[in-house]
N, C-alpha and C positions, 0 to 999 in steps of 0.2 A: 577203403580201396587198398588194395596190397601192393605191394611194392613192384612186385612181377609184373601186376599189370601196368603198372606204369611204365616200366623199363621196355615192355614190348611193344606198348603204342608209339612209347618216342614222343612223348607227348612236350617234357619243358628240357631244355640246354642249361638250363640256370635256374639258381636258389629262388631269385629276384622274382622270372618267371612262375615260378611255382605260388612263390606267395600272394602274386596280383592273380591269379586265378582260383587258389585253393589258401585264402590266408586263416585257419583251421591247420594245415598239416606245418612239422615242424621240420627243423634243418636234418633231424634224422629220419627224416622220411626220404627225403634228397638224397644223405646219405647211402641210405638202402638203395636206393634204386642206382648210384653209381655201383653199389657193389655186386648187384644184379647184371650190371653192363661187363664187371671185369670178369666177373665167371663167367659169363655167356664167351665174350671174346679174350681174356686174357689180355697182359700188356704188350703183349706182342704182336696181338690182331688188329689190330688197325693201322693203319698207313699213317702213319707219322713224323716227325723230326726228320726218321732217316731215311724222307722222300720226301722232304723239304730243301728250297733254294738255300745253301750257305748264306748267304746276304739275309735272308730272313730271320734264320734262325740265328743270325748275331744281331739283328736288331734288337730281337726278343729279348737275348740273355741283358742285353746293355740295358733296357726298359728298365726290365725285373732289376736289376744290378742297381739301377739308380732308386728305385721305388724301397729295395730293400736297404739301403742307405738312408732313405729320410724315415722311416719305421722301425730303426735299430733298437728306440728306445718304445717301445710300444711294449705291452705283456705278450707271453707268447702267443697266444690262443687271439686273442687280435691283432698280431702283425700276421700270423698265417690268414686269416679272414680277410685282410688288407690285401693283402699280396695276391689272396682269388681271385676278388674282386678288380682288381686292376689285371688282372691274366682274362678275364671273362669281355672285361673291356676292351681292351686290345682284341680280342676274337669280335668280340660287338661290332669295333668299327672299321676291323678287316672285312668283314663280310658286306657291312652298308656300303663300303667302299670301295670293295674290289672292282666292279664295274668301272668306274669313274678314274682309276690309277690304271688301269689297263686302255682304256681306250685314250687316257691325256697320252701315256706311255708308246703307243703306237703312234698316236698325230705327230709328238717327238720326234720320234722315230725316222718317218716318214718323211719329215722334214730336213730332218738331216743326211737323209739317203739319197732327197732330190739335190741337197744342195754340195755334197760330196761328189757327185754324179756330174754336175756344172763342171766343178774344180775339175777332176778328172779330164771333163771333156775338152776344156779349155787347155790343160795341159798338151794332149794328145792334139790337137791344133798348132801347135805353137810350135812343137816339135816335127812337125806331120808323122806321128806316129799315128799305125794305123791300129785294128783291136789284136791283127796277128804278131804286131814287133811287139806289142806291148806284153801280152803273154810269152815272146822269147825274155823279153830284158826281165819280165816276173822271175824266169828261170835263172835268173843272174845274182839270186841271193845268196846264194853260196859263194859270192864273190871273196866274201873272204879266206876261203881255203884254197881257191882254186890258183891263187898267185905262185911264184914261184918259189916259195919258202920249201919245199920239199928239194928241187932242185942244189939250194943254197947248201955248205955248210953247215958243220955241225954248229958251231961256234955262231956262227950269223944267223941259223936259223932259231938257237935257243933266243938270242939277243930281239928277235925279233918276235918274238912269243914275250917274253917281257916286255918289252915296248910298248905293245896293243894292250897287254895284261895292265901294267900301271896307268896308262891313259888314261881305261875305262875306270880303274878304280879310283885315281883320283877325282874326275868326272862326278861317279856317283857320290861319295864321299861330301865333296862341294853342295851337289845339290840335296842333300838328305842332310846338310849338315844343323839347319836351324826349322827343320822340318820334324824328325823324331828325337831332339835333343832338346829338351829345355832346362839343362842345367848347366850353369858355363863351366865346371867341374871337367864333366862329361864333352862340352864341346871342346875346352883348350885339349884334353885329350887327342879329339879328332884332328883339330890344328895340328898337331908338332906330329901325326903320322901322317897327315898331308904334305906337311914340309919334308919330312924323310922320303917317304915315297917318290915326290918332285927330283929331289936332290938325286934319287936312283937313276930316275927317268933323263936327267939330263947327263947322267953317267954314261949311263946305256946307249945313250944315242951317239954319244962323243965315240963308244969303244965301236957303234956298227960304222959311222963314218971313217974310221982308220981303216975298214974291209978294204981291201984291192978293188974286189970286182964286185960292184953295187953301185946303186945310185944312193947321193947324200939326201939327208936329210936336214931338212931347215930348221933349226933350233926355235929361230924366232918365230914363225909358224906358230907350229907346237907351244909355246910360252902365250901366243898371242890367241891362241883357241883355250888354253886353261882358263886365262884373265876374263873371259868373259862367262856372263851370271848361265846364260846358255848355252854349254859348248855343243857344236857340231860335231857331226862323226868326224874323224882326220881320214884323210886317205895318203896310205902309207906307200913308199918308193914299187915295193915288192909285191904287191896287192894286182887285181889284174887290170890289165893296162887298158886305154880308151880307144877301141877297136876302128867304133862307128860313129867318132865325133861328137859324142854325149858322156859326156863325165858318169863316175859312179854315185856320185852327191845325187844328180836326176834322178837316176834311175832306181837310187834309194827312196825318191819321195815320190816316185808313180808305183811303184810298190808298194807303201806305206794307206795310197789311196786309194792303191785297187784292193788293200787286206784288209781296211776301214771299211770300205764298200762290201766288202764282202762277209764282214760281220753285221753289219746294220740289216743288212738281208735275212742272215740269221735270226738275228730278233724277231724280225714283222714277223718272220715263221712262227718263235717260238710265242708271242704275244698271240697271232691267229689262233696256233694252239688251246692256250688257256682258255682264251674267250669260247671256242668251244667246249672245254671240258668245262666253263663255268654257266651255258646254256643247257650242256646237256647232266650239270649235278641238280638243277633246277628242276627239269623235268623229269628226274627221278624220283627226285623228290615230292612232285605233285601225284606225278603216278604211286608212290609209296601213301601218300594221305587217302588219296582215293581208294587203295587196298584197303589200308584199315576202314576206312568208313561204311566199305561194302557189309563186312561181317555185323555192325556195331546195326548200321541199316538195318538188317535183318531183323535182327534179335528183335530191335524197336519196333518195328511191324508183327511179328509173332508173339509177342509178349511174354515169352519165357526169358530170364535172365540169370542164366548161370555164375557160377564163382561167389553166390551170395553178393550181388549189388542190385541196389533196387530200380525202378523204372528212372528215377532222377538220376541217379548216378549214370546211366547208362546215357540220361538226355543229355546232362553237361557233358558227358564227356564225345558224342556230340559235337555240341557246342563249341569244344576245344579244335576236335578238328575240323570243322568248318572253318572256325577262325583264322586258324594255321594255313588251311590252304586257301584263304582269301589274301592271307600277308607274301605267301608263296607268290600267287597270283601278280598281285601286285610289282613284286621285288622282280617275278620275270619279267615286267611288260616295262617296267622301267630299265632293266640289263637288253630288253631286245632294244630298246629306244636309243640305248647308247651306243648299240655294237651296230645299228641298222645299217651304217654307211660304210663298214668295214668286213663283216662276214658275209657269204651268198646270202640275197636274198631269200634262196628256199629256206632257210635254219630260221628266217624272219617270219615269212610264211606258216611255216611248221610252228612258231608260237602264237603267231594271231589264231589259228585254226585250233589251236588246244584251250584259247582264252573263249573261240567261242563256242563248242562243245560243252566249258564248265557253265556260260552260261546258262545254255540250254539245261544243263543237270541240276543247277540250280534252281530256276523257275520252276521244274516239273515236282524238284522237291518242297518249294514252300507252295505250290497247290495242292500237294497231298496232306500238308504240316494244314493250311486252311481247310482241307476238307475232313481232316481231323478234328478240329477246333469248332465247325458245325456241327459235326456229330454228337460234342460233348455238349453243347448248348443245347 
């Protein structure tokens, strides 16, 4: 059998596969028929990497990254074999498992959306905010520009740009400090520009409390939100002031829940999504087996078999696709079973109705395959 034709039926994804079917053909016959695929589409035809989630594609590199580390010391020619192999596996059990990580992913999901949604509610109670002030105070995140620092001094206002500036940076600093540092080298480093930075900050704040016209600033405050493992925003003299009886610390954290809530929303979207492009790569997939089976059908009934393969060859292969789209089958009817409670019904529908159509084409083919098998008796 040629290579072509393999490449065009699409018949195996893997070396492994080839050989539990056809264990007669060798790894350059694999070969071939990948290089039948890169002609046909080139490396740039297919939808790949760079239409892959970021997050995916750095799991991947880290996999491979570790796999090619414990195989450094392998000959060349079997650490590339290794490293397939384990590339083929990770596709192996992305695919058994994509179902199963997409719909735990959305129950997640879901759960955290209802229970952000409480939080939310409960806040909005407490305060008797209703959903229209809550979309004003939303509008309130620009709070940090809109204070009076434009109004101020040249001199007050730079002071007050450094202020906010070293807070945040010590801030992060602390918290990132035994986070991506694991060398105490590198962290006494961070220490002694923590302590300088500090040293500026309590500078800086001594020279805006000499201003005339301003309000002071609490040193101890300040010292007393550093010293802790998780500091809090500060809210500073100049920043804008509390209009309607609700601090800006609130109304940072009903912000905070409605842009939490409003990303979780985006997921279930983009989860709903996938589940459907991963119902509807399935049934393309069955309708692509059933195309080729049609021509292959033919032949077998006519009894002429072109390209030089003989009646067997034409039966296994066949056989092959049958098989294919019995494992097709299957893998849908187990992906609709897991999305049943989560995408419309009809998409549910639309795969029971196509499982039982294949039945029907089944039965009608193994009474023809039996009234064959009479004929020859």
């Amino acid at each position: 059998m040629q290579a072509q034709t393999l490449f065009h039926q699409d018949l195996f994804h893997s070396f492994e596969a080839m050989k539990t079917a056809a264990p007669g053909m060798s790894r350059q016959a694999f070969t071939a028929m990948l290089d039948q695929r890169t002609k046909q589409f080139g490396r740039t035809g297919k939808e790949g990497a760079g239409t892959t989630l970021g997050e995916e594609v750095e799991q991947v590199n880290s996999f491979l990254s570790r796999c090619a580390l414990t195989t450094k010391y392998m000959a060349k020619s079997v650490r590339t074999d290794m490293l397939t192999v384990h590339a083929m596996g990770w596709n192996h059990r992305k695919e058994n498992g994509l179902h199963i990580a997409l719909s735990s992913r959305f129950k997640k999901t879901a759960e955290k959306t209802e229970a952000v949604t409480e939080s939310l509610k409960k806040m909005q109670d407490q305060l008797n905010c209703s959903d229209d002030m809550l979309e004003l105070w939303v509008d309130d995140k620009q709070w940090a520009s809109k204070g009076s620092a434009s109004a101020s001094p040249a001199d007050a206002g730079c002071l007050q740009i450094s202020i906010e500036a070293l807070f945040v940076s010590i801030c992060q600093k602390k918290h990132y400090l035994y986070r991506q540092n694991d060398r105490n080298k590198r962290r006494q480093k961070i220490v002694q520009k923590i302590a300088q930075e500090n040293k500026r900050l309590l500078e800086d704040i001594h020279k805006y409390n000499q201003q005339p016209d301003g309000d002071p600033i609490d040193t101890n405050k300040v010292v007393e939100k550093l010293s802790t493992k998780s500091a809090e925003s500060m809210i500073w003299p100049w920043q804008e002031p509390n209009r309607d009886g609700v601090d800006i610390l609130t109304k940072k954290g009903l912000f905070d829940k409605k842009m939490l809530l409003s990303r979780l929303t985006e997921e279930k979207q983009i989860l709903v999504k996938e589940m459907m492009q991963h119902c509807q790569y399935l049934k393309d997939s069955v309708s692509k087996v059933q195309t080729l089976m049609a021509p292959v059908s033919l032949i077998t009934q006519t009894g002429s078999y072109p390209n030089g393969i003989t009646e067997e060859g034409y039966k296994g292969l066949m056989c092959l696709l049958r098989r294919n789209l019995h494992d097709l089958r299957l893998k849908q009817q187990t992906v609709a079973g897991a999305y049943r409670g989560i995408l419309e019904p009809s998409l549910v529908e639309e795969e029971d109705e196509d499982r039982e159509v294949e039945k029907d084409w089944q039965s009608d083919n193994s009474s023809d395959d039996e009234d064959d098998a009479e004929e020859g008796t």
